[in-house]
Every structure is written in C-alpha cells, then in structure tokens.
C-alpha positions as CSV (number, residue, x, y, z in Angstrom):
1,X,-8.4,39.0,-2.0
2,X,-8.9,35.5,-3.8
3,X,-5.8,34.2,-1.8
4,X,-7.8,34.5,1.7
5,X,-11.3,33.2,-0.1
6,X,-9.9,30.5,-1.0
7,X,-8.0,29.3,2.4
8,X,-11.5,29.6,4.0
9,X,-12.4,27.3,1.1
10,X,-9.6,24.9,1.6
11,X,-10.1,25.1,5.5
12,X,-13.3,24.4,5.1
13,X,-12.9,21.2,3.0
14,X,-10.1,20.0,4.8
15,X,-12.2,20.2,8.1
16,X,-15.1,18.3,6.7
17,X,-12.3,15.4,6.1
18,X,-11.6,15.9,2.7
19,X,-8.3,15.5,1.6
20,X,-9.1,18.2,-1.1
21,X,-4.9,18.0,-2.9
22,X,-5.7,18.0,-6.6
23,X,-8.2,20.7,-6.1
24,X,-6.4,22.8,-3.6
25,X,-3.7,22.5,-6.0
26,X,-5.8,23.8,-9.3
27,X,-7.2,26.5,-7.3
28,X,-3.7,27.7,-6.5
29,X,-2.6,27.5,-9.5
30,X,-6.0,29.7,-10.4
31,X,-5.8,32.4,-8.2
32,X,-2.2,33.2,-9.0
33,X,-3.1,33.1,-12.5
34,X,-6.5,35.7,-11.8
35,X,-4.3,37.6,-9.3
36,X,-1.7,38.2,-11.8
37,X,-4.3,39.4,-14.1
38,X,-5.3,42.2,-11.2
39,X,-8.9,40.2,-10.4
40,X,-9.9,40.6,-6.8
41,X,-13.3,38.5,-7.9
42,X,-13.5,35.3,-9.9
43,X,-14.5,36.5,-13.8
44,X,-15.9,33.7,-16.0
45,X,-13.9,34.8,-19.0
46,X,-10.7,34.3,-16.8
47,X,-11.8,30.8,-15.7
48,X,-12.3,29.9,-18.8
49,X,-8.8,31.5,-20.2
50,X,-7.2,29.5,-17.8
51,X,-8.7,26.4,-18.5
52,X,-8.6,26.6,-22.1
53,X,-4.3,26.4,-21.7
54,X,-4.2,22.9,-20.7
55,X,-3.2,20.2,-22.7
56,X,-5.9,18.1,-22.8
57,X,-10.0,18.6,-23.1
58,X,-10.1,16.3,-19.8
59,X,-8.0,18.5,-17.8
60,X,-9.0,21.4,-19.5
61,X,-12.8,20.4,-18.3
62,X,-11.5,19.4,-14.5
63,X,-10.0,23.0,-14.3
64,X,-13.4,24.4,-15.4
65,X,-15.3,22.9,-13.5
66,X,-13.0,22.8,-9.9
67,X,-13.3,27.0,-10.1
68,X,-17.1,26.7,-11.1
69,X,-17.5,25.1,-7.7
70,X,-14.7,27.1,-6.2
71,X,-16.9,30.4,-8.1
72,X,-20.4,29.0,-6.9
73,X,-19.4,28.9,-3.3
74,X,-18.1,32.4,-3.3
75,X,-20.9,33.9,-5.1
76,X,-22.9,33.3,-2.0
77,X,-20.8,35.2,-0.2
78,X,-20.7,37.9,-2.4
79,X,-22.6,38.1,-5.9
80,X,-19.8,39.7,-8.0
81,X,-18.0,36.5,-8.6
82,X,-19.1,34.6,-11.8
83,X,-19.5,31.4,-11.9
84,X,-19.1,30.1,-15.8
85,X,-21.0,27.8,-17.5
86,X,-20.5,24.0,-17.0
87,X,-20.4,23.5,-20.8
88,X,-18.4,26.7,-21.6
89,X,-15.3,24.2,-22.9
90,X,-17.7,22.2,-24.1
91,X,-19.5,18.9,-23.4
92,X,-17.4,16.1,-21.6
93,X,-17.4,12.6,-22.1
94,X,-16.3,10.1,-19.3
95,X,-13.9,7.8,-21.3
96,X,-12.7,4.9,-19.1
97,X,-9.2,3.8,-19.5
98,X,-9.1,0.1,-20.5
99,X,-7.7,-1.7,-18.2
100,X,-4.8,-4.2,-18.6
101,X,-5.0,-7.8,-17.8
102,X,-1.6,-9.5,-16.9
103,X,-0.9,-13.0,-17.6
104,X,0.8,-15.6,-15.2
105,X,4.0,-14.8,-17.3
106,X,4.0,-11.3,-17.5
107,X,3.7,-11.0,-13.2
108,X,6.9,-13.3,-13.4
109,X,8.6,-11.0,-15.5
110,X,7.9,-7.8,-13.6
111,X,9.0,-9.6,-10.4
112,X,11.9,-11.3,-12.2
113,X,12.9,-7.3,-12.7
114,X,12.4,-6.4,-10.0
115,X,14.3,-8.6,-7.9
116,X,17.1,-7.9,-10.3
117,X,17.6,-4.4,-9.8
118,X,20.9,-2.7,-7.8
119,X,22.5,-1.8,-6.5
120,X,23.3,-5.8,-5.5
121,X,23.2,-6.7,-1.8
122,X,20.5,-3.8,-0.7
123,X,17.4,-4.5,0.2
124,X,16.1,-2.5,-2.7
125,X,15.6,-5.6,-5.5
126,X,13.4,-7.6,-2.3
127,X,11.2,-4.6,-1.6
128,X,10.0,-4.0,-4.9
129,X,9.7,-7.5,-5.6
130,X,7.4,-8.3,-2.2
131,X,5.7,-5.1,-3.3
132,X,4.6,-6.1,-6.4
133,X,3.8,-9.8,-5.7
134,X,2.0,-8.7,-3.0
135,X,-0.3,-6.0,-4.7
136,X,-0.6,-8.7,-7.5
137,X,-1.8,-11.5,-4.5
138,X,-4.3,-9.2,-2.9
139,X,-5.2,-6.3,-5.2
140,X,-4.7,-4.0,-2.7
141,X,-4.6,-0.4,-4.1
142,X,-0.5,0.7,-4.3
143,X,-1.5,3.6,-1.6
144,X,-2.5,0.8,0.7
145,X,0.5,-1.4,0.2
146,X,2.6,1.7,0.8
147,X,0.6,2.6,4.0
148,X,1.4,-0.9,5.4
149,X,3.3,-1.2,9.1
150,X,5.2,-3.7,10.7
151,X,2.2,-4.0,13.2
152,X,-0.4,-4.5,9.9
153,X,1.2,-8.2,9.8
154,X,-1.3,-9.8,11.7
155,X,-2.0,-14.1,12.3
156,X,-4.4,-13.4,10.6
157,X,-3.6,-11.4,7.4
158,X,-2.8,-7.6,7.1
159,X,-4.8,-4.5,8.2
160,X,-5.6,-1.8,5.8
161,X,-5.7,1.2,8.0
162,X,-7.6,4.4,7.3
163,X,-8.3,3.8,3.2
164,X,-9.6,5.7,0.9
165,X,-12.6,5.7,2.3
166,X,-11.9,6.3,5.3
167,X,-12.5,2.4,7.3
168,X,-10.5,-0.5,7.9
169,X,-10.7,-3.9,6.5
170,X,-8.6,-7.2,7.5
171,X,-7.2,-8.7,4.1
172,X,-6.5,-12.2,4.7
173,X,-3.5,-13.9,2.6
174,X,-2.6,-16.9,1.1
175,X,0.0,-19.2,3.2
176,X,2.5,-18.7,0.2
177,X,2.1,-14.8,0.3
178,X,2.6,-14.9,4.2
179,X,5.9,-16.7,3.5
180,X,7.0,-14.3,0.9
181,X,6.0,-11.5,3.0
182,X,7.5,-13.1,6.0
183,X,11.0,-13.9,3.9
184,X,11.3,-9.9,3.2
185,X,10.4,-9.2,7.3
186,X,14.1,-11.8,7.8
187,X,16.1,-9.7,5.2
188,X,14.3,-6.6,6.4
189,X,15.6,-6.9,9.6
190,X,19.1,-7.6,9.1
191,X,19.8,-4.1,7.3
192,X,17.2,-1.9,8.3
193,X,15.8,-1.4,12.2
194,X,13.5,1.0,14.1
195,X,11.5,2.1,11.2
196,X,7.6,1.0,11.8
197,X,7.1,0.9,8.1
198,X,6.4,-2.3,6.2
199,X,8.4,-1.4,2.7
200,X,11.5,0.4,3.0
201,X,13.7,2.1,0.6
202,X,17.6,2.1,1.1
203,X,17.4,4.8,3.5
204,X,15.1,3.4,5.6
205,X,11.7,5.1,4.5
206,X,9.1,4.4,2.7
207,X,9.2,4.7,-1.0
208,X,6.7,7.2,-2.5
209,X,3.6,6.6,-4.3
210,X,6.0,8.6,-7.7
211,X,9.1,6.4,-6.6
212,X,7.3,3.5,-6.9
213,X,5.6,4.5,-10.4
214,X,8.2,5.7,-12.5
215,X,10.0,2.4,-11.1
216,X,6.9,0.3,-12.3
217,X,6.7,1.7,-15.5
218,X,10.8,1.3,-16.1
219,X,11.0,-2.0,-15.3
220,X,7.4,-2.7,-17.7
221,X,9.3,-0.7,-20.8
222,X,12.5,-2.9,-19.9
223,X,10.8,-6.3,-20.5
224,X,8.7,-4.9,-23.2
225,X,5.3,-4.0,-21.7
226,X,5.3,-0.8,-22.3
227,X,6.5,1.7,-25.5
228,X,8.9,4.8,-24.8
229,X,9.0,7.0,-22.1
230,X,5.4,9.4,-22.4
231,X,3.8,6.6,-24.6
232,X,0.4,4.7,-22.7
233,X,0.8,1.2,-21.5
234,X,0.0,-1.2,-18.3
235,X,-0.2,0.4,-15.6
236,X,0.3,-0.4,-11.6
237,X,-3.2,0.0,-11.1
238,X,-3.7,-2.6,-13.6
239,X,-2.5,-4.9,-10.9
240,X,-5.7,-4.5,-8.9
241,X,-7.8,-5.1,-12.0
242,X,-6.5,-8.2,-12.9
243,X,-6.7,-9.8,-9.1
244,X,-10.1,-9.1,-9.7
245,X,-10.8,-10.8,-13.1
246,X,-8.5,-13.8,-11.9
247,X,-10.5,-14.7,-9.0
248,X,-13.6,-13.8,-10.7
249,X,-12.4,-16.7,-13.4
250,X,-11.8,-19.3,-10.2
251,X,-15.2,-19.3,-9.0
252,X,-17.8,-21.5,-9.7
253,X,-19.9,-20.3,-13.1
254,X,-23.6,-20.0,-11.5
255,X,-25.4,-17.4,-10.5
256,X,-25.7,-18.1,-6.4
257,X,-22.0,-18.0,-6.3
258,X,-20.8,-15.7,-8.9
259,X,-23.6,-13.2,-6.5
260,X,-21.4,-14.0,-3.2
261,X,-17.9,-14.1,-4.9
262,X,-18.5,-10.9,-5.9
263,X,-20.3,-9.5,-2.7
264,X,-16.5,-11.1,-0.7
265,X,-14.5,-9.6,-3.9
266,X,-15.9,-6.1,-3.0
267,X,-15.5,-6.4,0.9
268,X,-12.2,-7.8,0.2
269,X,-11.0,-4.7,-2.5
270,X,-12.6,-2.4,-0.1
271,X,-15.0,-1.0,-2.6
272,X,-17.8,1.4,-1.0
273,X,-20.3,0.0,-3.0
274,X,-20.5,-3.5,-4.8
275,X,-21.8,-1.9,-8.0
276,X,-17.4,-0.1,-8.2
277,X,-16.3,-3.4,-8.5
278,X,-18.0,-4.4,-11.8
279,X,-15.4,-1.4,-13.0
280,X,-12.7,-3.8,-12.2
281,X,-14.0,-6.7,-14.4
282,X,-13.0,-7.2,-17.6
283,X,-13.9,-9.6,-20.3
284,X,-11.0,-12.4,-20.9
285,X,-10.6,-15.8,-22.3
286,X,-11.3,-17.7,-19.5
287,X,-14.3,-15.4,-18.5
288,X,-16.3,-15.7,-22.0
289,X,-15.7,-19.5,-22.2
290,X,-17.1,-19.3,-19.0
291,X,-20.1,-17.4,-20.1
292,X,-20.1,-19.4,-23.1
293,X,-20.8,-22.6,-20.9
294,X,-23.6,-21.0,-19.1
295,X,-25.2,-20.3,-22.1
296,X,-25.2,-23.4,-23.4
297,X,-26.3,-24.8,-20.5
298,X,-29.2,-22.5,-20.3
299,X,-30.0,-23.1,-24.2
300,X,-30.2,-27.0,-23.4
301,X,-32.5,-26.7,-20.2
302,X,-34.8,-24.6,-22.4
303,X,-35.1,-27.1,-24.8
304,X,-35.8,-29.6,-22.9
C-alpha cells in the first residue's frame, strides 16, 4: 500500500532531523489522490495528473517534483514505481520575490496599529506592538520571535534557541529595545502569569505563526500598504530584509568594513552561509549614493 511506503518515508525523514511538513503534507495529499484512483504503485501519468491541478506552475512544479523524490526512493525498493520526468510540467524558473523595504515612517505606522488594536485594556495591542518593533530592531525571523521564552531575556541580549538550522546564537540588543522589551515583561506580568512564553495572546499562549500573519497583513491594508484581501504586498518577512539593508547603509562605505559588517550581519541573522545574506540586500537610495561615492572616489584615485 502507498499509505505504509510512505510512513517509512516520512519516518525515515523525520529521524534524520528533518522536519519534513510541507512534503509530508503533499505526499498525503498524493497518495489519497493515487489511492483513490486504485494505484497500489506510484504511476508517472498520475503524478503528473495531480500536479497539473494546482493553481500555479510553481506549485504545480513542487508537487512534481516532491513525488519524483518520494517515486525515486521507492523505485529502489521495488522497480514498478515510476518516477516521472523532472521537466514533465515543464522547465522551472526560480523567480525571487522582491523584497520590500520599509521606511522610518512606515515601521511607525505598523506599530502605531498595532498598539491600537482591542479589545482596549488587554495585553493584546502591546504584544503585537513589542513583536513587531522587535523583529524590526533585530531581524530576527517571525518563527524565532515567536519561539522566544521568558528565560531567552538574557543581560546580555536574547537567545535564539534551536533555529532553523538547527544552532543557537546570542542576539544582542539595543538599550532602547531592552527597555521596550522590558516595558511589555511589567505589563506582561500584571495580567498574564505561569506561562514561560515571551509573547502572549489573550489566553495566555503564544500566538501562531497564521495569527500573527493575517494580523500583519490587516493592519498593513488598514494604513494603506497593502491592496485587498488576496492582492501581493509587504510582507512580515520584509521586516528581516529591511534590518538588513538599514544597517548595511550605517556602515562605513569601504571595502575592509563593508567585508566584516557583513561577515557580523550574517552571524547576527543566523545565516548558514554568508553568501544567503546577499539575498537580503537590496538596492536603496542611501545604498546607491553610497556606491555612487565610492565610485567617485575610485575614478579620482585613478586619475591621479
């Protein structure tokens, strides 16, 4: 039965450390769909059926190619199962969302909401308000954030515990963000006690990573970021990216120290490699004069 090949498959993932949600969830949906169909093997022209129903040519491609993987593995096991072709939806092209760069004004506004929100006298319009300053201070990923215990709060910053990949990092923090952070732990404790998390909802638990999003993405349509519901716009991720630009346009415009800012940019993101965190930097204003300058400077010194 595909059912039982594919808990080994999961189990097998899952004990290797991968998380493995997304695709465990795909192959699910797969098997039901083959299952249905009376297949007790994988069958490339039922991949490919299945794939071919999603909505867009990315997912469509990401279904493909999870069962190819899912089919490959299988197929050593026993040769009936088909693995289809990698391009049998077609060739894919990676295409990067581009990410959004707040302004000083814009983070005002989105914490402006948020500390406006009800119901009045909760602790709901602080949380989301630390929460956001606080991934906008740090560019910490919203996972992390959410992650974040009472016992994180350190002397000397906050500890990001178990990340995505897997280690833990100390994130130092401004003196203004401790205070801010600090003036949410008073309030905190006044209406809500015994829970270990950091962020707290109403009810005392953590909000969840959807909570949190659909709330980011109301507020941002409410002050005009964002289009109707379903349309693209800034994103909560976007927060990240522009901590990265801003501090990329504080440092000091020569090659020695842009090198070790971004070397301490990385460590500090939590990047597994130095080379993800050129994904985070995006051209702006203040970078292009910036690079502008250089240039000059570089023209002048060859002239002379």
């Amino acid at each position: 039965m595909l059912s039982d090949d594919l808990a080994r498959y999961v189990a097998l993932h899952q004990a290797l450390g991968f998380k493995f949600r997304t695709q465990q969830l795909l192959l699910r949906m797969f098997v039901s769909y083959a299952e249905r169909h009376g297949d007790n093997l994988i069958k490339s022209n039922r991949v490919i059926a299945w794939a071919a129903e999603a909505p867009s040519p990315e997912q469509r491609r990401n279904r493909l190619l999870t069962v190819r993987r899912f089919a490959i593995a299988m197929h050593a096991e026993d040769p009936g199962h088909e693995a289809p072709a990698a391009e049998a939806l077609g060739r894919g092209l990676f295409r990067r969302t581009q990410p959004y760069i707040y302004s000083v004004e814009e983070i005002a506004r989105l914490m402006a909401a948020a500390a406006s929100l009800g119901p009045t006298g909760t602790l709901r319009p602080l949380t989301y308000s630390t929460l956001f300053g606080l991934l906008t201070a740090t560019g910490m990923r919203i996972s992390e954030a959410l992650a974040l215990r009472l016992e994180d709060v350190t002397e000397d910053g906050l500890i990001i515990n178990n990340t995505k990949f897997k280690k833990s990092r100390l994130i130092p923090i401004h003196t203004t963000t401790r205070a801010a952070i600090d003036r949410y732990l008073s309030a905190r404790s006044l209406i809500i006690a015994n829970t270990a998390a950091l962020f707290v909802a109403n009810a005392g638990t953590p909000p969840s990573y959807d909570t949190v999003s659909a709330l980011f993405r109301q507020i941002s349509r409410k002050i005009g970021l964002r289009g109707a519901p379903g349309q693209p716009g800034p994103r909560i991720h976007d927060l990240r990216h522009s901590f990265a630009v801003r501090s990329l346009e504080q440092c000091s415009c020569n090659d020695a120290a842009v090198s070790r800012h971004v070397l301490a940019l990385s460590t500090y993101l939590g990047h597994a490699h130095v080379s993800d965190t050129y994904w985070y930097l995006q051209a702006t204003p203040g970078l292009m004069a910036q690079i502008a300058d250089a240039g000059e400077t570089f023209g002048k010194a060859g002239a002379e």
